[in-house]
N, C-alpha and C positions, 0 to 999 in steps of 0.2 A: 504494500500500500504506500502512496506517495506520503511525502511528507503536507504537501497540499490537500491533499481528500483525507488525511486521516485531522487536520486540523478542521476542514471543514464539519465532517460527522462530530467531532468533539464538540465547536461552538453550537451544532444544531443539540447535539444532548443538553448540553447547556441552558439552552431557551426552555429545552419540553423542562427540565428537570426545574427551572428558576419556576417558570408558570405554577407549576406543580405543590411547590414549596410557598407563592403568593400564597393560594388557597388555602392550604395548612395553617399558614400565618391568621389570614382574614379571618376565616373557622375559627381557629382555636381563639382570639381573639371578641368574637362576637358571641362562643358560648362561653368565654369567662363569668364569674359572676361581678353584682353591679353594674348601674347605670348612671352613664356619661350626665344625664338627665338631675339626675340626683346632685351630682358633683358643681353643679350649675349652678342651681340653688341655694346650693351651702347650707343645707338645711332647713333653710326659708318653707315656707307652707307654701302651695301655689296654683291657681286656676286650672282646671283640666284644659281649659284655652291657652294660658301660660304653658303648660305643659304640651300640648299639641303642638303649639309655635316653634319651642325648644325642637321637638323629635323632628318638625317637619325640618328642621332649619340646617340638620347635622343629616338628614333623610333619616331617621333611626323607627322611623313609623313603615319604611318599605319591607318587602321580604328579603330573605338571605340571599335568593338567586340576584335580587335587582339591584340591591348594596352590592355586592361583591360584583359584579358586572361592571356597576356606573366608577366602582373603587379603581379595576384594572385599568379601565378606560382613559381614568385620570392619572394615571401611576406612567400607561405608556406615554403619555404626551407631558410625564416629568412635573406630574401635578399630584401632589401627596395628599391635597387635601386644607382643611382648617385644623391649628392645634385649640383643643374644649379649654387647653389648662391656660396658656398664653395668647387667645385670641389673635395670631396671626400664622400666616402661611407655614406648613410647615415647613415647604421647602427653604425657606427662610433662615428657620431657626437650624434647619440642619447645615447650607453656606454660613451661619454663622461660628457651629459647633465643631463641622467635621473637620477643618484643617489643625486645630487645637489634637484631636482623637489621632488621626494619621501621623502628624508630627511625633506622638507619645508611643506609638505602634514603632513608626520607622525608628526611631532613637531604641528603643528595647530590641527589636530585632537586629540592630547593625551591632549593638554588644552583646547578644546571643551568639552572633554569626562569629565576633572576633574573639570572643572571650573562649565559644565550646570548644572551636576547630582548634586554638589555640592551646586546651586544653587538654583534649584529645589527643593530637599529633603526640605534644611533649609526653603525654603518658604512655604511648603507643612504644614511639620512638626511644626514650630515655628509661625506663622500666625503672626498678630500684626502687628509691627512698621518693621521686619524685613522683613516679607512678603511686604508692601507697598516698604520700599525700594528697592528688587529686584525686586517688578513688575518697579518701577521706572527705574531702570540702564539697566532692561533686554530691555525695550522699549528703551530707547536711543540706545543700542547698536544694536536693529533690523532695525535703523532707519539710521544705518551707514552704508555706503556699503564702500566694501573694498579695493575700491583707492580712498577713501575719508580719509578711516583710516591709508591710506599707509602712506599719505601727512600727515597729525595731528602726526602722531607719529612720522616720520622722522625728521617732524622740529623741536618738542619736545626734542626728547631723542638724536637724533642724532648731528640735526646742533647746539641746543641751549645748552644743557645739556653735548654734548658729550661723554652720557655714551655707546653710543654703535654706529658702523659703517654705513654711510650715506650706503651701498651699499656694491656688491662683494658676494664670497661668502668664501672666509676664507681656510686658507691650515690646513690639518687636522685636525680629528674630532673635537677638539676642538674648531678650528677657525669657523666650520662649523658652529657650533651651538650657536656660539658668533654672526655673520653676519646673521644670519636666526630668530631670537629670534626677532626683531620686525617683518620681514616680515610673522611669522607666528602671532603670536597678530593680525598684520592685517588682516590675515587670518582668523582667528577663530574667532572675535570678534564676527561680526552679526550671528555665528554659534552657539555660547555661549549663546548669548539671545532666541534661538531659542529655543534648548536647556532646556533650564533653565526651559522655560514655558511649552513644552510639559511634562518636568518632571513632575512638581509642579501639571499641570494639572490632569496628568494620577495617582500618589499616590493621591491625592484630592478624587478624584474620587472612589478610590480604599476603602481613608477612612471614606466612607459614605456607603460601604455596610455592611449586615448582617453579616457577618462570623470575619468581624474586631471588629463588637460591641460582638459578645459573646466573641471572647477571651479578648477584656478590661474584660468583666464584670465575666472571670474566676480567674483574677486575672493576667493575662499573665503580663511583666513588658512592659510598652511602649517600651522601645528601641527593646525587641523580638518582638513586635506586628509589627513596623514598618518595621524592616527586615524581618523577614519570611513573615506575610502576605502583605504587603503594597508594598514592592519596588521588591518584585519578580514577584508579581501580576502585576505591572507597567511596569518591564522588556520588553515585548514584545512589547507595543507601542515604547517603546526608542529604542529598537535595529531596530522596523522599518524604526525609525527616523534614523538611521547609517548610513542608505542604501543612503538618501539621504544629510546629511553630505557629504561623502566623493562625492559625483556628483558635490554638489556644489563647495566642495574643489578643484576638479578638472580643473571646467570650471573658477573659481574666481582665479586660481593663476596665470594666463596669464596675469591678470592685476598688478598683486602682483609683480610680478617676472619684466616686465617691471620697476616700479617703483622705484624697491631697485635695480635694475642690477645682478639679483642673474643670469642668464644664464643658467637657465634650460630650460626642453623643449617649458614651458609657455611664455619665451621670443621669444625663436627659433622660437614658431607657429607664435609669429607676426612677424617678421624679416621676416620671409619665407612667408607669404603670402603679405607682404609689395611688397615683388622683384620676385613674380611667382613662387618662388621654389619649383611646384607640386612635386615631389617626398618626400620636407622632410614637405610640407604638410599634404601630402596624409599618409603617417609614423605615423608621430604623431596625428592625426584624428584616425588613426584605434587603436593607443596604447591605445587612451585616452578612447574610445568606450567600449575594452578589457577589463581595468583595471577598467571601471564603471559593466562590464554585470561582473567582477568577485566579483566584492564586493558584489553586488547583488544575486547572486548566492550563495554567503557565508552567508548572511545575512537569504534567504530563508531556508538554513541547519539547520544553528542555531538556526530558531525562535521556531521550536516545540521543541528541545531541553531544550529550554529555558522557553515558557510554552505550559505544555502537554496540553492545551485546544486545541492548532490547530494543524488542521488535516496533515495530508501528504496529499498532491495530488489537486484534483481539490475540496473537498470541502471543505466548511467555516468551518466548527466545528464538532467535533468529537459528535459521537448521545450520 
């Protein structure tokens, strides 16, 4: 299979499977309990005319087929709808939100990327006292989950030490990246030990077959033996391992983002299902959904690229 036609059947799965995934979203969303209705009010007593106006106003008086219809409809032309909690668009409040969230994503992932591989190699490659210690630190830190690490670092660095902001998210890029620097650490930590080991694993493994022992015994210098055969050989597990990084990244920074008050969309989702706000629920569910089936989908591109052993398509290994 071409490398053209198997990327095309990927993005067409993509579509059926995102579709797919709306409706889940919408569904699971409209038979949550509680009403948007309610949340309006604020407890106020109110006219079944009052009340009528609200449902017709949000449509929450149509049925499930014609809501979830008029919802996609609006979603393809990039129209998310009204937020119930902050009375404007949602699309709105998400170009306000989401470049905050990605910043705090890309910053934890580029110190996953540099910290594991980093970790990894040297454990693989160095064995010893050096390998014991990272198998050590890697375990502590897989055993940290990350509003445990929010807390430990906040009180640390922030309240006790004050080298860096309890919270917020900092006015231009500089400040961005001053106020996000613990909250991504908390981020990336438990992803860093992961990490680490699957690296360490995969070259390990890599340098106990045939084809590493004849180029030692041609003479190759270690350091070529480890990059060329060793950590390209290894590449494909870890870039699998990507795919799942950035998912967890995704779903872990709701708690991250609570913690430090960064106000991205990881806050937003709890705020908004705190107080019914299906619409800028329903938004950011389908955003987050999106930006996992695309990293995956980039992740699938890359891997033969990266080694020719796998195949395009539906089988395992190239004959």
């Amino acid at each position: 299979m071409s490398f053209l036609r198997f990327a095309l059947r990927r993005l067409s799965e993509m579509a059926a499977t995102l579709f797919g995934a709306s409706f889940v979203i919408f569904g699971a969303v409209y038979l949550a309990p509680g009403n948007p209705a309610s949340f309006l009010l604020a407890g106020r007593s109110a006219s079944p005319e009052a009340l009528r106006a609200i449902n017709a106003q949000y449509h929450l008086d149509e049925p499930f087929a014609v809501q979830y219809l008029r919802w996609l409809g609006q979603v393809v032309q990039g129209d998310f709808g009204r937020s119930i909690t902050y009375r404007t668009d949602v699309s709105r409040l998400l170009a306000d939100r989401l470049p905050s969230t990605l910043l705090l994503i890309s910053m934890a992932f580029v110190l996953v990327l540099a910290a594991g591989l980093l970790l990894g190699w040297i454990g693989a490659v160095r064995g010893g006292a050096a390998d014991s210690t990272i198998l050590f630190t890697t375990t502590f830190a897989i055993g940290t989950p990350s509003f445990v690490a929010a807390v430990l670092l906040q009180g640390l660095f922030a309240v006790k030490l004050h080298w860096f902001p309890t919270g917020g998210t900092g006015e231009g890029l500089g400040g961005m990246l001053w106020h996000l620097t613990l909250p991504a650490v908390a981020l990336a930590l438990y992803l860093i030990g992961m990490l680490a080991r699957v690296t360490r694993a995969a070259m390990l493994e890599v340098l106990g077959q045939e084809h590493v022992t004849v180029a030692r015994s041609r003479g190759v210098a270690e350091h070529l033996v480890v990059r060329r055969h060793v950590l390209r050989n290894a590449l494909g597990t870890v870039l699998t391992t990507g795919g799942l990084i950035v998912s967890t990244l995704l779903v872990t920074t709701v708690l991250v983002e609570s913690a430090f008050s960064v106000g991205g969309i990881g806050q937003l989702l709890e705020l908004s299902t705190t107080t019914k706000d299906f619409p800028t629920v329903q938004a950011i569910s389908l955003i987050m959904v999106a930006l996992f089936m695309t990293v995956n989908l980039f992740v699938d591109l890359l891997h033969p690229l990266v080694d020719p052993r796998v195949a395009l398509g539906p089988r395992k290994q190239a004959a």
